[in-house]
SELOMI-887984 format. One record per residue: x, y, z of N, C-alpha, C in turn. Coordinates in pm, whole numbers, plus 50000, padded with zeros to 5 digits. Layout:
# residues N
XYZXYZXYZ ...
***
This chain:
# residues 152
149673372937107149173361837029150133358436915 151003367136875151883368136728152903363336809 153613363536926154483360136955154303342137001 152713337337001152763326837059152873317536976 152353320536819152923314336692153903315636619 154843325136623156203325136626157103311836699 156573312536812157393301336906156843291936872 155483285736832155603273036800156063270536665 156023279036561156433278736451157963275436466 158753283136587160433275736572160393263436646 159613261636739159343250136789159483234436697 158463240036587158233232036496159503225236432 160223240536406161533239936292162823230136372 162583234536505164003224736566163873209836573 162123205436635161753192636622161903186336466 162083193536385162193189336240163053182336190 164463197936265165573196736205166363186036276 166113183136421166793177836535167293163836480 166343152536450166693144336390167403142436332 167993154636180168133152836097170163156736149 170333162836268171463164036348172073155236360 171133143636424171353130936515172083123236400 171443121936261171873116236196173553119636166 173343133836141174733137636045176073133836144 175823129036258177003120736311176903108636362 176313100836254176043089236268177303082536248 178493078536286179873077636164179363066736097 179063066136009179963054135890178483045135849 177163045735913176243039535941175073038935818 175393047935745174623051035627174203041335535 173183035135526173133025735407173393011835500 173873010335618174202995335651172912997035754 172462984035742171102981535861171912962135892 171642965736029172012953336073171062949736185 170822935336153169572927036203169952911636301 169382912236440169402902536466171132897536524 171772902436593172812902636600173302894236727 173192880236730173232871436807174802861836832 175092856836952175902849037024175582836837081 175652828937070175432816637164176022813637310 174962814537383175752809137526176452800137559 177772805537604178842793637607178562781237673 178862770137706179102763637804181032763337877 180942758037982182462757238047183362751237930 183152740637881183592737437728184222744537619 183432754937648183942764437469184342776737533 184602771637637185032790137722185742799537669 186702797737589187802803337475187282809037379 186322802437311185872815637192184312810337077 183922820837050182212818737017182312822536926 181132823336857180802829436679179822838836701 179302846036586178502856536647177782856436493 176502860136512175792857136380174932869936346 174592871736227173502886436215173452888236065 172472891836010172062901535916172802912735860 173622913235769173912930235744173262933135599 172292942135628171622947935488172592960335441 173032955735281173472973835224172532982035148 171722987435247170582993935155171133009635061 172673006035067172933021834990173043014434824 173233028634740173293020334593174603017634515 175803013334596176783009634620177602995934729 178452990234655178672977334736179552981434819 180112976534939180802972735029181292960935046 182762963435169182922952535248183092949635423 182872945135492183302942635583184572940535586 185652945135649186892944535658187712940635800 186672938235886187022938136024186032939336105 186532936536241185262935336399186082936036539 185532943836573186482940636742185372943036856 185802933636962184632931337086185632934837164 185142939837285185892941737453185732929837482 184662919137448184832908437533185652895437469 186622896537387187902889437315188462898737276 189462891937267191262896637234191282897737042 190742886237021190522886836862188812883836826 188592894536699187682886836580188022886136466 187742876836409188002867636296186782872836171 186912875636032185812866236003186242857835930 185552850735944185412829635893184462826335741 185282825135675184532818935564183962804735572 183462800635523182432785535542183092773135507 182482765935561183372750835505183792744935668 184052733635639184472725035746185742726935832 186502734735732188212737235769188062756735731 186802759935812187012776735803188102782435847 188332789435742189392800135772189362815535762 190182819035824189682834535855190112838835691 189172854035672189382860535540189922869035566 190172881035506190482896235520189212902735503 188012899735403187142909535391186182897835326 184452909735337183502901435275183052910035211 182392908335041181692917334966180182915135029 179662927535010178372928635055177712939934915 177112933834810176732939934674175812951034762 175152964434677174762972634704173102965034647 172262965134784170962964934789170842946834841 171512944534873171832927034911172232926435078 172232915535043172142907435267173172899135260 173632898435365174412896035396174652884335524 174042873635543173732867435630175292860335681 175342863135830176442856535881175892846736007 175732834735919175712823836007176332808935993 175702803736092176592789936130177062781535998 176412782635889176652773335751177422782835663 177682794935699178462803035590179122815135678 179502827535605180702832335668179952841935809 180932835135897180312842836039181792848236111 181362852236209182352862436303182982850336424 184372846936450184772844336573185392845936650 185262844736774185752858536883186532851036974 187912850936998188662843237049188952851537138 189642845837261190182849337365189292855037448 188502849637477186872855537578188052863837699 187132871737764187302875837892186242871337948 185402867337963184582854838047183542847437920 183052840238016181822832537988180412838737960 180132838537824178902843437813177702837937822 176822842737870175692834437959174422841837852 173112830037901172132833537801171462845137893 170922858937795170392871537824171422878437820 172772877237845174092885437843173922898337734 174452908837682174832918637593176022924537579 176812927737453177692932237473178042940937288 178842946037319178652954037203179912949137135 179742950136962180442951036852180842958036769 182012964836704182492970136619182622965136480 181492966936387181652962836236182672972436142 183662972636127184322981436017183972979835805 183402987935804183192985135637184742994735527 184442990435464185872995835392184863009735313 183613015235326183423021935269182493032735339 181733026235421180973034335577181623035335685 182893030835683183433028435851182753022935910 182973027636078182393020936185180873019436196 180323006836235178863006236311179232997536404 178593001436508178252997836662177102989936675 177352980236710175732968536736175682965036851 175242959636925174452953137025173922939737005 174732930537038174532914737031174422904637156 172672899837148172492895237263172872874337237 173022869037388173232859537391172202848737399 172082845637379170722832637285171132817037338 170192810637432169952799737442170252791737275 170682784537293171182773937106170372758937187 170382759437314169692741937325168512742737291 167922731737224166452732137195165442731737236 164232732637235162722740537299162692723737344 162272724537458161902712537521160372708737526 159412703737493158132702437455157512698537629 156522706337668156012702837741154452694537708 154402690537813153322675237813151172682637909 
***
């Protein structure tokens, strides 16, 4: 009977600790939460290169920057500061406890030199580099952009 609460008692201790494993090689991921990490489906038109949009929260109590991005599915990413005549930056501040929204009216990601056509439901993964967490790995799906057609 002493031996059968022993074992759940380490039982207990590994389910505890296990998590807390998973984390400690998380690389670079600490403090960044990223939300919503979307692409637009190409048409034959824009076959060459897309933007990519998302959320980055710095929930640590320290600022960052984004310093870089790389996809398997282009040759280059960019990021793009806003304006009509965007141009690529070197880096984006991201204040500590602040968002970071990268979309179509302000600074977003663009991914030149496709290796194909990305289609709506598609997935493919991203490399965010921060100048202070390193690497995070996302998962960015491809999103219908034409509009909801109203049925009758």
């Amino acid at each position: 009977m002493e031996l059968t609460k022993i074992a759940a008692r380490l039982l207990f201790v590994v389910a505890a600790v296990a998590p807390l494993a998973a984390t400690a090689h998380d690389h670079g991921a600490k403090g960044i939460e990223v939300v919503h990490a979307r692409a637009p489906a190409m048409s034959e038109a824009d076959a060459k290169s897309t933007t990519v949009y998302m959320t980055i929260k710095n929930r640590s109590d320290a600022g960052d920057r984004l310093i870089g991005a790389r996809a398997r599915v282009a040759s280059k990413v960019e990021i793009r500061e806003p304006g009509k005549e965007s141009k690529s930056v070197a880096a984006v501040s991201i204040d500590a406890g602040k968002d970071l929204e990268l979309n179509s009216t302000g600074h977003h990601l663009l991914l030149t030199g496709m290796n194909s056509r990305l289609q709506v439901h598609d997935r493919f993964k991203i490399a965010l580099e921060f100048e202070r967490v390193g690497r995070v790995v996302v998962d960015v799906v491809v999103e219908d952009t034409a509009p909801a057609k109203h049925r009758h």
